[in-house]
ROKEPA-654514 format. One record per residue: residue in three letters; z, x, y of N, C-alpha, C in turn. Coordinates in steps of 0.001 Angstrom, whole numbers, plus 500000, padded with zeros to 6 digits. Layout:
ALAZXYZXYZXY
...
***
This chain:
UNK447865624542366147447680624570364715446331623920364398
UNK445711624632363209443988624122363250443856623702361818
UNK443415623175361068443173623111359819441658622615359558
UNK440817623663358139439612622279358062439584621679356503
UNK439293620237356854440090619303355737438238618693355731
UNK438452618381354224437297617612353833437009616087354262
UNK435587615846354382435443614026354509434780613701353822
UNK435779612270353419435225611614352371434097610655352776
UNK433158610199352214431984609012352576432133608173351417
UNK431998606955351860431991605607351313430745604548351598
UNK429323604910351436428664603880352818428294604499353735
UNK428981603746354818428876604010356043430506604785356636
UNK431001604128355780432855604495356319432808605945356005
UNK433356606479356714434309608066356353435747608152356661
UNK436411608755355498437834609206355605438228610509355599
UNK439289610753356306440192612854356141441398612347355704
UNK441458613128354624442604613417354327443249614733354713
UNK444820613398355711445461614965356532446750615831355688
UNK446492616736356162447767617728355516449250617146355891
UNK450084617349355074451264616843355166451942617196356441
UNK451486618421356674452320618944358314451050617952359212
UNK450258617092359583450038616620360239449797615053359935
UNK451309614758359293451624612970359426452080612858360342
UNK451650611718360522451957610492361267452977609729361262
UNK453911609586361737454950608560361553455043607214361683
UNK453639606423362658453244605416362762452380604548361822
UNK452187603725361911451271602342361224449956602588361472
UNK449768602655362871448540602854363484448672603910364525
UNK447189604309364517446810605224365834445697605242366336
UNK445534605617367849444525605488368440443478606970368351
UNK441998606358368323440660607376367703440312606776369163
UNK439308608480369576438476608078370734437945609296370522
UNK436981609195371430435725610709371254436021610989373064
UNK435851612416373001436301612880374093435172613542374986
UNK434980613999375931433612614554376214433176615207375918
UNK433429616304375088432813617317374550432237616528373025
UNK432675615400372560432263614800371128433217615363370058
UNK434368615789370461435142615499369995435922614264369227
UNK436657614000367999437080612577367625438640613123367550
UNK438873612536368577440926612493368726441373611649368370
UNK442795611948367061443311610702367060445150611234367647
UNK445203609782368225446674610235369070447648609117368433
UNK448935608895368516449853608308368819450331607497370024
UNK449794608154371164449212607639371940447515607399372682
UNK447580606348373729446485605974374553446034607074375094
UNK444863607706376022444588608277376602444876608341377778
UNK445176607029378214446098607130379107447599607334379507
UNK448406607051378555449940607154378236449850608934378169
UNK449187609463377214448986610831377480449330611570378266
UNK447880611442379414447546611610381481449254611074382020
UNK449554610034381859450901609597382341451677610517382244
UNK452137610654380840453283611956380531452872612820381020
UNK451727613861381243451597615027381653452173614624382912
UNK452075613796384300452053613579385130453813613848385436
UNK454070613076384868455671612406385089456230614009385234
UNK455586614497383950456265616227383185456336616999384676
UNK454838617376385294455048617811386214455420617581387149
UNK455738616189387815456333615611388687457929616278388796
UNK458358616326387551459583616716387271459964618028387823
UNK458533618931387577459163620352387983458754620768389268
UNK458232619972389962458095620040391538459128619830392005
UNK459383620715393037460480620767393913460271620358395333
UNK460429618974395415460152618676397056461547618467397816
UNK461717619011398746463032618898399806463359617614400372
UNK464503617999400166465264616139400939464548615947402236
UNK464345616911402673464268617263404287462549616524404202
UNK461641616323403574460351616469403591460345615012404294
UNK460802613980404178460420612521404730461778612239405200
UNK461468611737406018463312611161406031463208609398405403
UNK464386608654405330464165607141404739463641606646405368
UNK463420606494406861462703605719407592461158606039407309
UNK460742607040407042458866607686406859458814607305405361
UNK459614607150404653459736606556402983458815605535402880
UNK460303604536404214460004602743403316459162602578404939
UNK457969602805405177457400602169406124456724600530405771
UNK456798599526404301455993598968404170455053599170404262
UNK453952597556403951452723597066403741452085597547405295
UNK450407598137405395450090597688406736448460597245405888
UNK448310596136407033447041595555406366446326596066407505
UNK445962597080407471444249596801408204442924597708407090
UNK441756597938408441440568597890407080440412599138407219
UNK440554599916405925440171601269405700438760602112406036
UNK437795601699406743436824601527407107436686601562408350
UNK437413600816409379437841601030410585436987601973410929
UNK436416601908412276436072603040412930435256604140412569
UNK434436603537411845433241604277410892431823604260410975
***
């Protein structure tokens, strides 16, 4: 859904006033400019975002019981140097 809504200037400040189909249910929200120079405002972080997408697809991957067994799971901590042999 796209809409183009006017901005107001005050100064230096600018405000949009949003259309009723795009309230907010929160107090606050997070503004960030995106790489293209884009200005997003979310409900969530940019990262909480990336998270959910993640989790989402995590969900619809289908990996087999068979793929690790518990012992290749829980191998623990190993400390050595990633660098090793370089």
């Amino acid at each position: 859904m796209e809409r183009t809504v006017k901005i107001f200037k005050k100064g230096r400040r600018q405000a949009v006033r949003l259309p009723a189909d795009f309230e907010f249910d929160t107090d606050s929200v997070y503004i960030r400019r995106d790489e293209y120079g884009n200005v997003v405002l979310s409900v969530k972080t940019h990262r909480e975002y990336h998270r959910d997408i993640f989790l989402n697809l995590l969900k619809l991957t289908d990996v087999p019981e068979s793929f690790l067994s518990k012992e290749e799971r829980n191998q623990g901590f190993a400390d050595r140097d990633p660098f090793e042999g370089m």
